[in-house]
C-alpha positions, 0 to 999 in steps of 0.5 A: 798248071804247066811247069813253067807257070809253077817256076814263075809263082814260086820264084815269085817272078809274077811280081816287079823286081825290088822291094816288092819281090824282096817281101813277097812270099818266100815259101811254096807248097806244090801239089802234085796229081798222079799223073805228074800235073802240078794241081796248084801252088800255095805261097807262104810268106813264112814256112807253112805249118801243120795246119796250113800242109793239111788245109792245102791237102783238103783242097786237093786230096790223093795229090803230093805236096814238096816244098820250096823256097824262092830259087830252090828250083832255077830251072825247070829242069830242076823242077822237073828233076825234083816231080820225078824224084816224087812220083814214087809216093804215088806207088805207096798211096791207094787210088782215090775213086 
């Protein structure tokens, strides 16, 4: 997924402005591949749980999960600040075959 179409899906910018955006969902969790590629975006409408980061995380094993809320990231430069910020975690893990 290309980083500009994250920003959209976690600002919630793919649904109409008013009420509609207002109760969309608030929280995201975005896995990110070793290489840097965001894998996928999971929206919430509350804070996700233990169970949801963990079912996430059986979606897509040996990928980073960093949350965000709507407008954490305005930018995408500010999203790519924080995927670099990340990308050391890679380091700690072992390689999945």
């Amino acid at each position: 997924m290309k980083i500009d179409e994250a920003l959209i899906l976690v600002n919630n910018l793919d649904y109409e402005e008013g009420l509609k955006r207002k109760f969309s969902p608030r929280h995201s969790l975005i896995q990110l591949h070793r290489s840097g590629e965001i894998v996928a975006v999971y929206r919430f409408k509350n804070s996700p749980n233990e169970s949801q980061y963990t079912e996430a995380m059986q979606k897509n094993p040996g990928t980073v999960q960093i949350p965000a809320v709507v407008g954490t990231y305005p930018t995408v430069e500010a999203l790519q600040a924080a995927i670099d910020e990340t990308m050391w975690l890679f380091d700690k893990m072992k390689k999945r075959e």
